[in-house]
N, C-alpha and C positions, 0 to 999 in steps of 0.2 A: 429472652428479649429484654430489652432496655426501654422501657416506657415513663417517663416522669413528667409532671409538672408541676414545677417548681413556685410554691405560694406567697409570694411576700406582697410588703409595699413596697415604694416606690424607694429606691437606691437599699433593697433591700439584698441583694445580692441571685437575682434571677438570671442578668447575662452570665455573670461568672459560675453561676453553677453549670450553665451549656458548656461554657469553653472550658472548663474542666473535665467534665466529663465527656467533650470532643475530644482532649487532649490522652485520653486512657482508650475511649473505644469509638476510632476515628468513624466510627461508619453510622454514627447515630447524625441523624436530621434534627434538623431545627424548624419546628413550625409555631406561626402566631395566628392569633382569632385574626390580628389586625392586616395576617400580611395582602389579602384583598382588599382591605378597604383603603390600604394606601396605596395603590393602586387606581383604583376607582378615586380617592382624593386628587390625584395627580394630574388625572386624564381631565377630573374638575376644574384644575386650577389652570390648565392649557388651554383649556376650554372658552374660559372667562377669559382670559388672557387674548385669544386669534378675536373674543368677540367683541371687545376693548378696541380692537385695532380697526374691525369693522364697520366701529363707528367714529373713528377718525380720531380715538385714543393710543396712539404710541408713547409708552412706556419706557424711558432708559433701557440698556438691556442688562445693567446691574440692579435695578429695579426687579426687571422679570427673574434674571435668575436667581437673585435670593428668596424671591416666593417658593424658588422649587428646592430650596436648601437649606433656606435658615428652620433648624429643629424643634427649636421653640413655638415657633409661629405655626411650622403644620401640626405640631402636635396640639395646640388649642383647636385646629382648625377637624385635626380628625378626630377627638373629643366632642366638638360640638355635631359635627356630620355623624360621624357612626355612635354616639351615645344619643346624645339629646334630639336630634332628627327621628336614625333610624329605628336606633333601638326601642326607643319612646313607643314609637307605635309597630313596630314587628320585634319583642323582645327575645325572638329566638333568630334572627337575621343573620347575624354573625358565625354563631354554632354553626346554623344548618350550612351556609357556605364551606367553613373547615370541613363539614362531613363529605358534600357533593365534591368539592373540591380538592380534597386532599388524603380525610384520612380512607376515603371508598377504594382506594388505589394502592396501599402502604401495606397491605397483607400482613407479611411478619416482618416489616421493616421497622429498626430500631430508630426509636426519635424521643424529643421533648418539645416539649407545647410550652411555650416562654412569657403566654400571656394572660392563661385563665384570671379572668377576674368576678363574671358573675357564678351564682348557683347553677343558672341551666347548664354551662359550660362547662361547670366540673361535674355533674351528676353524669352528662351525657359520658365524657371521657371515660371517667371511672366504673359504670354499669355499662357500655356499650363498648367499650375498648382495652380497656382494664392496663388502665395508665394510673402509674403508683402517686399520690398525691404527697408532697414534699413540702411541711409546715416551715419557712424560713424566721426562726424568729430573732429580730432585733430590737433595741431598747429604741424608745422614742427619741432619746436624744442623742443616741448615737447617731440613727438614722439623719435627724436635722445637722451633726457637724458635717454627714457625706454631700448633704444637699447644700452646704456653704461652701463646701470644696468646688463645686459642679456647678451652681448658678451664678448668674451676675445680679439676682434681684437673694440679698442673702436675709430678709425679714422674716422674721417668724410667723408673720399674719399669713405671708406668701407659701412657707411652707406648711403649715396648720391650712391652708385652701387645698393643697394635694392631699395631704395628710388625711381631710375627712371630706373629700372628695368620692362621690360613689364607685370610681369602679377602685377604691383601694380597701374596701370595707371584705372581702373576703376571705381574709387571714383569720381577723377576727371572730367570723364568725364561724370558722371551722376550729377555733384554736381549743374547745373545750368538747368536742366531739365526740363519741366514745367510738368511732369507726375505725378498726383493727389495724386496716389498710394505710392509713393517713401514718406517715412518717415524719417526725420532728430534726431539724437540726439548729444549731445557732450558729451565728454570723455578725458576735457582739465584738470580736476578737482579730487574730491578724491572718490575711491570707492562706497562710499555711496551715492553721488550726482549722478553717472553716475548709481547707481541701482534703484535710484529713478526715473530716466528720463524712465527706462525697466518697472517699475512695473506699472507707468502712460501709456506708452506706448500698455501693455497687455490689463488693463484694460479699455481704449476707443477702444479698436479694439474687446473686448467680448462686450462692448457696450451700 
């Protein structure tokens, strides 16, 4: 079985380790803590949206649809709903959806989990599921020239705010670990070197 989930921060290289190893063993899934909660964000923002209108608030309708597009603006929006809302006061919320939701049905199906970021959510994976934890590690400043490539606000303040941001703190703190389990790769490098580190990695874990 093909179980991983991949640890980094943010432009650390977590999508690209899925579509890589989608691209060798096409039948692995992709799952995220977050993919309910965007979901449930969505239905939120429709929501506001028909109730705007109910009170005799019509909106452009380029207005309405970049609420449901632009990436930046929902991702503070499900940051602040599913961390600082929900998670604030149900700190296992999230988890326990992935479990009822997704992984209670996946039996021996091959997947990666894209989005671990707290402690509950890796202990559960890796003692209840036995998904192999995959330490991505990147130099700080490498990381800040990918988030200058990628954003329109390219300030250092701005990325030092992701940077030590709570849900990007669990790399570090699993990086000094002594658990057996936990596999290291780096992704300071070019595409090709950091696929090479995935496909070695696949292949001593088949065995």
């Amino acid at each position: 079985m093909i179980r991983y989930m991949p640890i980094a921060r943010a432009r650390g290289g977590k999508d690209e380790f899925y579509n890589i190893v989608k691209s060798i063993e096409p039948s692995v899934k992709r799952l995220a803590f977050a993919d309910e909660l965007k979901l449930i964000c969505d239905e939120i923002l429709l929501s506001a949206l028909k109730l705007m209108e109910t009170h005799g608030l019509f909106l452009p309708s380029e207005f309405s649809e970049r609420i449901l597009t632009d990436k930046a603006a929902k991702r503070a929006f499900l940051i602040d709903f599913g961390t600082k809302i929900m998670r604030k006061r149900l700190p296992d919320i999230w988890r326990d959806v992935m479990v009822s939701v997704n992984l209670s049905t996946l039996n021996d199906s091959n997947f990666i989990i894209s989005d671990c970021r707290f402690m509950n959510e890796f202990k559960i994976l890796l003692n209840n599921y036995k998904v192999v934890p995959v330490l991505i590690d990147v130099d700080k400043d490498i990381l800040f020239e990918r988030y200058c490539r990628t954003s329109s606000d390219k300030s250092i303040e701005s990325f030092n705010k992701i940077y030590n941001s709570e849900t990007e703190q669990l790399h570090d703190e699993l990086i000094d670990s002594s658990d057996s389990s936990i596999q290291h790769i780096d992704n300071n490098g070019t595409i090709e070197q950091y696929r090479e580190q995935i496909v070695d990695l696949l292949f001593s874990e088949k065995g």
